[in-house]
N, C-alpha and C positions, 0 to 999 in steps of 0.2 A: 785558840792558840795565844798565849804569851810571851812578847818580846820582851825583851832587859833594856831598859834606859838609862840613861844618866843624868841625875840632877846636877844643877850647879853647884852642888857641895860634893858630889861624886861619889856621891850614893846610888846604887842603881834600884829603879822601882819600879816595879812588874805595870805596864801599860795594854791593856787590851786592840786586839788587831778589829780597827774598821768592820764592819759586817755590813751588806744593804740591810735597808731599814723591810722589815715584814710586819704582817699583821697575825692576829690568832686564826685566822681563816687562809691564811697564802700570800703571796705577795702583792701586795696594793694596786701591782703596774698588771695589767693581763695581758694575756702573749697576744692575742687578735686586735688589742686594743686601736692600734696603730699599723695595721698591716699594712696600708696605700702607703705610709710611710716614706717608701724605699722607691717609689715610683716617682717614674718624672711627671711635671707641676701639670701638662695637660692632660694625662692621665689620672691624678691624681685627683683631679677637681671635677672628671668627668659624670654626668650623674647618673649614667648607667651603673658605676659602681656604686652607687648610694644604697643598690636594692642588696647586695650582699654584706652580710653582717662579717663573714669572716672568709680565708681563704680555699678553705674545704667546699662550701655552697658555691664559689665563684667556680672551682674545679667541674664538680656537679654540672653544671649549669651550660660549661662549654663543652663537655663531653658527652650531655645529652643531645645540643645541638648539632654536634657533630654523626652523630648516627642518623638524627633525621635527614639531613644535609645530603648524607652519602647515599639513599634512596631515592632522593629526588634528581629529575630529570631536568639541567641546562634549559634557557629556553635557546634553540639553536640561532646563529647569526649567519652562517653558511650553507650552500646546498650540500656539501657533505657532512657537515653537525646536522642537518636536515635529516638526509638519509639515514643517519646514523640513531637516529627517536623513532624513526619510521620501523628501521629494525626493532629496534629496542619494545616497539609497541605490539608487535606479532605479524610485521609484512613478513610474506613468506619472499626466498631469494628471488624470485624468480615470477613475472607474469603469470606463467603458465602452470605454476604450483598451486596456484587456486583451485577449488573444487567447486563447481559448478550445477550442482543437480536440476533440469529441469524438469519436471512432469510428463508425460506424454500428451495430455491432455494443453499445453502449453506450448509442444515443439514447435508449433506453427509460426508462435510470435518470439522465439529465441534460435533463429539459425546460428551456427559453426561460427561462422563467421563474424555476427555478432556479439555471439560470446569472448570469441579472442579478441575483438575491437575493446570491448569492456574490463577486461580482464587486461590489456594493456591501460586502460585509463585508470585503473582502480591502485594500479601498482605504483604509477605515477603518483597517487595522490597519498598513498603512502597506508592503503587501508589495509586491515590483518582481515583476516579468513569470515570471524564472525561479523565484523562491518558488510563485506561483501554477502554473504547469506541474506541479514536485513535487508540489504539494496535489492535482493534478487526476489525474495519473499514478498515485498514491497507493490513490487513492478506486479506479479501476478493478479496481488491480491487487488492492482490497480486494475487489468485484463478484467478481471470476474467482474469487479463492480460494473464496468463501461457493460460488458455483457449482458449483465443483467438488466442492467437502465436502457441496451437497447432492444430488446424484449419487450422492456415494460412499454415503452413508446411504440414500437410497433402494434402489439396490441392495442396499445388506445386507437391507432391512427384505422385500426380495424373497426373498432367500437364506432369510430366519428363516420367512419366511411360509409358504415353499415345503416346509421341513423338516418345518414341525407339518402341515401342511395332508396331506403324502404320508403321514405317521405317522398320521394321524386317517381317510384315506381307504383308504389302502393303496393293491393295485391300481387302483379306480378313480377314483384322482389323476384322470387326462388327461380322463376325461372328465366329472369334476366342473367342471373347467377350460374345456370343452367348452358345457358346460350353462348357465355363467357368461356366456360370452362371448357364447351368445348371446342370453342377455337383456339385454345392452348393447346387441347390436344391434338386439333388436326394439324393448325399449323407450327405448333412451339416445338423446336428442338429440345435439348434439355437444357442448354444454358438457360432459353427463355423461361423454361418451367420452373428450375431453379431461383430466375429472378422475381419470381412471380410469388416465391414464397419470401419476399422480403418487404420492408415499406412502400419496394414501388406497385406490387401486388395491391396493397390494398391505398390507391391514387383514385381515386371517381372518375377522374377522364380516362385510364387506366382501364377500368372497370367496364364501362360508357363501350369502349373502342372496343374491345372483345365479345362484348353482347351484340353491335352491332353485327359484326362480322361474324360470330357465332349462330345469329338468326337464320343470316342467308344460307347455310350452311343445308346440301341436302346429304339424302341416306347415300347416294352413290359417289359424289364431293366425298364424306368421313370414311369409306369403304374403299375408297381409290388414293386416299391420301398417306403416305408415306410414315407421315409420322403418327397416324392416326389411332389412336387405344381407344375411341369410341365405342360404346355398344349401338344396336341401332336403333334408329328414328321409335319404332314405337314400345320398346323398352326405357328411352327417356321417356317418352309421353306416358308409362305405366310408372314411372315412379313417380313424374309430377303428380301424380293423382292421388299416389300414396302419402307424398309430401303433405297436399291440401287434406286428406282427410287426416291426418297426423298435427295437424294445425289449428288448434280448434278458436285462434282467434282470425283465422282467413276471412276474409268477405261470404265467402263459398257459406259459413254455415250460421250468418246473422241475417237473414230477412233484411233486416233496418237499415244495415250497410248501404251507402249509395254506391259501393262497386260489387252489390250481393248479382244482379242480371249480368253484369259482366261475367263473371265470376262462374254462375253457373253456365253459361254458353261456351266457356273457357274447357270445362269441366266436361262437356256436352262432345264438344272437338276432339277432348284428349282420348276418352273412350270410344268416338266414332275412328280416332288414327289404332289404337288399340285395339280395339273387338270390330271395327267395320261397322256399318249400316244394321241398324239393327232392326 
Protein backbone atom coordinates (compact mmCIF):
# COMPACT_ATOMS: atom_id res chain seq x y z
CA UNK A 1 0.00 0.00 0.00
CA UNK A 2 0.96 3.61 -0.92
CA UNK A 3 0.33 6.76 1.13
CA UNK A 4 0.72 10.42 -0.46
CA UNK A 5 3.12 12.82 1.31
CA UNK A 6 3.96 16.08 1.12
CA UNK A 7 7.28 17.56 0.60
CA UNK A 8 8.38 20.81 1.52
CA UNK A 9 7.91 22.16 -1.79
CA UNK A 10 4.41 20.60 -1.69
CA UNK A 11 4.83 18.20 -4.01
CA UNK A 12 3.30 14.94 -2.91
CA UNK A 13 5.66 11.64 -3.29
CA UNK A 14 4.35 8.26 -3.06
CA UNK A 15 6.20 6.82 0.49
CA UNK A 16 5.90 3.13 1.12
CA UNK A 17 3.88 1.83 4.44
CA UNK A 18 6.26 0.23 7.09
CA UNK A 19 6.10 -3.75 6.71
CA UNK A 20 7.93 -6.16 9.64
CA UNK A 21 11.16 -7.02 8.55
CA UNK A 22 10.93 -10.99 7.06
CA UNK A 23 13.34 -13.31 5.81
CA UNK A 24 13.21 -15.78 2.41
CA UNK A 25 12.17 -18.61 4.86
CA UNK A 26 9.47 -16.74 7.31
CA UNK A 27 9.79 -14.53 9.76
CA UNK A 28 13.02 -14.25 11.81
CA UNK A 29 11.04 -13.94 15.28
CA UNK A 30 9.36 -17.84 15.90
CA UNK A 31 6.05 -18.12 17.52
CA UNK A 32 7.35 -20.67 20.50
CA UNK A 33 10.42 -18.76 20.61
CA UNK A 34 9.54 -16.89 23.65
CA UNK A 35 6.50 -18.56 25.02
CA UNK A 36 7.53 -18.42 29.15
CA UNK A 37 7.42 -14.87 27.98
CA UNK A 38 4.02 -13.87 29.29
CA UNK A 39 4.54 -15.95 32.67
CA UNK A 40 5.40 -14.50 35.88
CA UNK A 41 9.38 -14.25 36.81
CA UNK A 42 9.04 -17.51 39.16
CA UNK A 43 7.48 -19.42 36.86
CA UNK A 44 9.25 -18.28 34.27
CA UNK A 45 12.77 -19.15 35.51
CA UNK A 46 11.57 -22.40 37.02
CA UNK A 47 13.68 -25.33 35.51
CA UNK A 48 10.96 -27.76 35.25
CA UNK A 49 10.08 -25.69 32.29
CA UNK A 50 13.53 -25.96 30.76
CA UNK A 51 12.56 -29.50 29.63
CA UNK A 52 9.73 -28.24 27.15
CA UNK A 53 10.76 -26.71 23.99
CA UNK A 54 7.25 -25.30 23.24
CA UNK A 55 3.72 -25.08 24.45
CA UNK A 56 2.03 -28.20 22.78
CA UNK A 57 4.79 -30.73 24.69
CA UNK A 58 4.05 -28.71 27.97
CA UNK A 59 0.24 -29.55 27.15
CA UNK A 60 1.16 -33.16 26.34
CA UNK A 61 3.02 -33.70 29.26
CA UNK A 62 0.25 -32.33 31.92
CA UNK A 63 -2.42 -34.31 30.29
CA UNK A 64 -0.69 -37.33 30.32
CA UNK A 65 -0.06 -36.87 33.90
CA UNK A 66 -3.26 -36.25 34.71
CA UNK A 67 -4.75 -39.74 33.44
CA UNK A 68 -2.19 -41.42 35.50
CA UNK A 69 -2.88 -39.39 38.66
CA UNK A 70 -6.65 -40.25 38.23
CA UNK A 71 -5.93 -44.05 38.63
CA UNK A 72 -3.99 -43.95 41.37
CA UNK A 73 -5.08 -44.34 44.83
CA UNK A 74 -4.71 -41.31 47.73
CA UNK A 75 -2.41 -42.71 50.39
CA UNK A 76 -5.36 -42.41 53.20
CA UNK A 77 -4.87 -39.97 56.40
CA UNK A 78 -8.38 -41.01 57.96
CA UNK A 79 -10.08 -44.14 59.06
CA UNK A 80 -12.88 -43.43 56.66
CA UNK A 81 -10.17 -42.47 53.60
CA UNK A 82 -9.03 -45.94 55.05
CA UNK A 83 -12.08 -47.78 54.64
CA UNK A 84 -12.62 -46.20 51.71
CA UNK A 85 -8.99 -48.06 49.74
CA UNK A 86 -10.21 -51.04 51.54
CA UNK A 87 -13.23 -50.93 49.52
CA UNK A 88 -11.62 -49.75 46.58
CA UNK A 89 -9.23 -52.77 46.89
CA UNK A 90 -12.09 -55.70 46.75
CA UNK A 91 -13.21 -55.92 50.68
CA UNK A 92 -16.46 -57.28 50.31
CA UNK A 93 -19.32 -55.08 52.49
CA UNK A 94 -19.67 -57.10 54.90
CA UNK A 95 -17.62 -59.75 57.30
CA UNK A 96 -19.78 -62.28 56.65
CA UNK A 97 -19.61 -61.97 52.63
CA UNK A 98 -16.45 -63.95 52.73
CA UNK A 99 -16.43 -67.27 51.31
CA UNK A 100 -14.81 -69.69 53.34
CA UNK A 101 -14.30 -73.19 51.98
CA UNK A 102 -12.91 -75.65 54.25
CA UNK A 103 -12.06 -79.46 53.30
CA UNK A 104 -13.70 -81.99 55.29
CA UNK A 105 -10.52 -83.51 55.84
CA UNK A 106 -9.64 -80.13 57.83
CA UNK A 107 -13.25 -79.57 59.77
CA UNK A 108 -11.65 -80.41 62.73
CA UNK A 109 -9.13 -77.64 62.91
CA UNK A 110 -11.64 -74.74 61.52
CA UNK A 111 -14.87 -74.63 63.68
CA UNK A 112 -18.21 -72.08 63.01
CA UNK A 113 -17.06 -70.29 65.11
CA UNK A 114 -13.67 -69.65 64.29
CA UNK A 115 -14.34 -68.90 61.09
CA UNK A 116 -16.69 -66.08 61.89
CA UNK A 117 -13.83 -64.81 64.64
CA UNK A 118 -11.55 -64.70 61.43
CA UNK A 119 -13.82 -63.49 59.00
CA UNK A 120 -14.47 -60.56 61.39
CA UNK A 121 -10.59 -59.88 61.69
CA UNK A 122 -9.98 -60.14 58.01
CA UNK A 123 -12.62 -57.53 57.28
CA UNK A 124 -11.17 -55.18 59.78
CA UNK A 125 -7.87 -55.37 58.32
CA UNK A 126 -9.23 -54.45 55.16
CA UNK A 127 -8.55 -57.87 53.01
CA UNK A 128 -10.63 -58.78 49.69
CA UNK A 129 -11.75 -62.43 48.99
CA UNK A 130 -8.54 -63.57 47.31
CA UNK A 131 -6.18 -62.34 50.44
CA UNK A 132 -8.42 -64.23 52.70
CA UNK A 133 -8.23 -67.73 50.37
CA UNK A 134 -4.32 -67.38 50.74
CA UNK A 135 -4.60 -66.87 54.49
CA UNK A 136 -6.96 -70.06 54.67
CA UNK A 137 -4.85 -72.21 52.10
CA UNK A 138 -1.83 -71.21 54.20
CA UNK A 139 -3.09 -72.34 57.49
CA UNK A 140 -3.93 -75.82 56.16
CA UNK A 141 -1.08 -76.38 54.14
CA UNK A 142 0.56 -75.30 57.73
CA UNK A 143 -1.99 -78.40 59.46
CA UNK A 144 -0.37 -81.05 56.73
CA UNK A 145 3.08 -80.12 57.28
CA UNK A 146 2.91 -80.38 61.46
CA UNK A 147 0.99 -83.65 60.37
CA UNK A 148 3.24 -85.09 58.56
CA UNK A 149 6.50 -84.19 60.75
CA UNK A 150 4.39 -85.68 63.53
CA UNK A 151 4.29 -89.13 61.95
CA UNK A 152 7.64 -88.80 61.02
CA UNK A 153 8.86 -88.40 64.78
CA UNK A 154 6.56 -90.73 65.99
CA UNK A 155 7.94 -93.38 63.85
CA UNK A 156 11.42 -92.55 64.76
CA UNK A 157 10.54 -92.47 68.44
CA UNK A 158 9.35 -96.27 67.40
CA UNK A 159 12.48 -97.17 65.64
CA UNK A 160 14.60 -95.77 68.97
CA UNK A 161 12.31 -97.49 71.26
CA UNK A 162 12.47 -100.66 69.47
CA UNK A 163 16.41 -100.69 69.30
CA UNK A 164 16.86 -100.25 73.16
CA UNK A 165 13.94 -102.25 73.98
CA UNK A 166 15.54 -105.64 71.69
CA UNK A 167 19.16 -104.54 73.25
CA UNK A 168 17.49 -104.70 76.94
CA UNK A 169 15.41 -107.97 76.16
CA UNK A 170 17.32 -109.78 73.56
CA UNK A 171 15.54 -112.79 72.33
CA UNK A 172 12.62 -112.31 74.14
CA UNK A 173 11.86 -108.90 72.43
CA UNK A 174 8.46 -110.45 70.70
CA UNK A 175 7.19 -111.70 73.41
CA UNK A 176 7.71 -108.92 75.75
CA UNK A 177 5.75 -107.26 73.05
CA UNK A 178 3.35 -110.05 73.38
CA UNK A 179 2.84 -109.56 77.23
CA UNK A 180 2.30 -105.85 76.56
CA UNK A 181 -0.23 -105.99 74.24
CA UNK A 182 -2.10 -107.82 75.96
CA UNK A 183 -2.54 -106.00 79.02
CA UNK A 184 -4.00 -103.22 76.69
CA UNK A 185 -6.30 -105.59 75.71
CA UNK A 186 -7.37 -106.92 78.94
CA UNK A 187 -7.20 -103.94 80.78
CA UNK A 188 -7.24 -100.80 78.04
CA UNK A 189 -10.48 -99.23 77.36
CA UNK A 190 -10.43 -97.55 74.03
CA UNK A 191 -9.30 -94.32 75.10
CA UNK A 192 -6.19 -96.10 76.52
CA UNK A 193 -5.90 -98.08 73.10
CA UNK A 194 -6.17 -95.10 71.26
CA UNK A 195 -3.35 -93.57 73.28
CA UNK A 196 -1.31 -96.34 72.86
CA UNK A 197 -1.21 -95.57 69.17
CA UNK A 198 0.48 -92.33 69.55
CA UNK A 199 4.15 -91.25 70.90
CA UNK A 200 3.14 -92.28 74.29
CA UNK A 201 2.72 -96.04 72.93
CA UNK A 202 6.03 -96.26 71.89
CA UNK A 203 7.77 -94.63 75.73
CA UNK A 204 10.18 -97.80 77.20
CA UNK A 205 8.74 -97.28 80.47
CA UNK A 206 5.55 -97.36 78.73
CA UNK A 207 6.32 -100.39 77.07
CA UNK A 208 8.27 -101.86 80.39
CA UNK A 209 4.88 -101.35 82.39
CA UNK A 210 2.46 -103.28 80.25
CA UNK A 211 4.74 -106.35 79.78
CA UNK A 212 5.03 -106.35 83.22
CA UNK A 213 1.52 -106.67 83.90
CA UNK A 214 0.92 -108.42 80.71
CA UNK A 215 3.17 -111.40 82.12
CA UNK A 216 1.12 -111.98 85.18
CA UNK A 217 -1.77 -112.03 83.12
CA UNK A 218 -3.57 -115.75 83.35
CA UNK A 219 -6.05 -117.65 80.72
CA UNK A 220 -8.99 -117.20 83.04
CA UNK A 221 -7.78 -113.19 84.39
CA UNK A 222 -8.01 -112.41 79.93
CA UNK A 223 -11.48 -114.74 79.79
CA UNK A 224 -13.19 -112.96 82.78
CA UNK A 225 -11.94 -109.56 81.90
CA UNK A 226 -14.33 -107.12 80.45
CA UNK A 227 -12.48 -105.51 78.10
CA UNK A 228 -10.70 -108.45 77.17
CA UNK A 229 -10.24 -109.25 72.95
CA UNK A 230 -7.60 -111.79 73.85
CA UNK A 231 -7.35 -115.16 72.29
CA UNK A 232 -6.28 -117.77 74.62
CA UNK A 233 -3.09 -118.60 76.52
CA UNK A 234 -2.04 -121.40 74.16
CA UNK A 235 -2.89 -119.73 70.84
CA UNK A 236 -0.36 -116.98 71.86
CA UNK A 237 2.14 -119.52 72.86
CA UNK A 238 1.41 -121.18 69.15
CA UNK A 239 2.02 -117.96 67.50
CA UNK A 240 5.08 -117.23 69.55
CA UNK A 241 6.53 -120.26 67.92
CA UNK A 242 5.54 -119.21 64.59
CA UNK A 243 7.14 -115.83 65.31
CA UNK A 244 10.51 -117.57 66.19
CA UNK A 245 10.47 -119.95 63.44
CA UNK A 246 9.57 -116.84 61.17
CA UNK A 247 12.90 -115.23 62.51
CA UNK A 248 15.61 -116.70 61.16
CA UNK A 249 17.91 -114.28 62.96
CA UNK A 250 16.35 -115.46 66.73
CA UNK A 251 18.79 -117.08 68.97
CA UNK A 252 16.41 -120.21 68.72
CA UNK A 253 18.26 -121.02 65.29
CA UNK A 254 22.21 -120.05 65.77
CA UNK A 255 23.98 -122.70 67.87
CA UNK A 256 26.70 -119.81 68.65
CA UNK A 257 24.25 -117.53 70.14
CA UNK A 258 24.96 -117.26 73.94
CA UNK A 259 20.92 -117.06 74.30
CA UNK A 260 20.71 -120.18 71.71
CA UNK A 261 19.86 -122.80 75.36
CA UNK A 262 17.70 -120.22 76.56
CA UNK A 263 15.91 -119.99 73.54
CA UNK A 264 15.48 -123.47 72.86
CA UNK A 265 13.90 -124.23 76.40
CA UNK A 266 11.84 -121.27 75.51
CA UNK A 267 10.80 -123.02 72.55
CA UNK A 268 10.45 -126.36 74.45
CA UNK A 269 7.63 -124.55 77.09
CA UNK A 270 5.79 -123.08 74.20
CA UNK A 271 4.97 -126.42 72.64
CA UNK A 272 4.66 -128.37 75.87
CA UNK A 273 1.59 -125.08 76.82
CA UNK A 274 0.60 -125.92 73.17
CA UNK A 275 0.59 -129.65 72.33
CA UNK A 276 1.03 -130.79 76.31
CA UNK A 277 3.60 -133.32 77.35
CA UNK A 278 4.77 -135.15 74.75
Amino acid sequence: MIEETTTTEGNPVEQPVEQPESSVLGSTVSDNQDWKSTLPEDLKNDPTLSNFKDVESLAKTVVHQQKVLGNRIPIPKTDEERMEVYNKLGRPEAADKYEVNVPEDYSAYFTEDQISQFKNVAHQMGLNQQQVEGLVNYQMESIKNQGDMYASQVDVQRQESEAMLKKEWGYDYDAQVRNARRAIDVYGDNEIKELMNTEAGNHPAVVRLFARLGKDITEDMAQNTQNNTLASSPLDAKQEIQDTFNNPEHPYHNPRHKDHQPAVEKMRQLHEKVYGNS
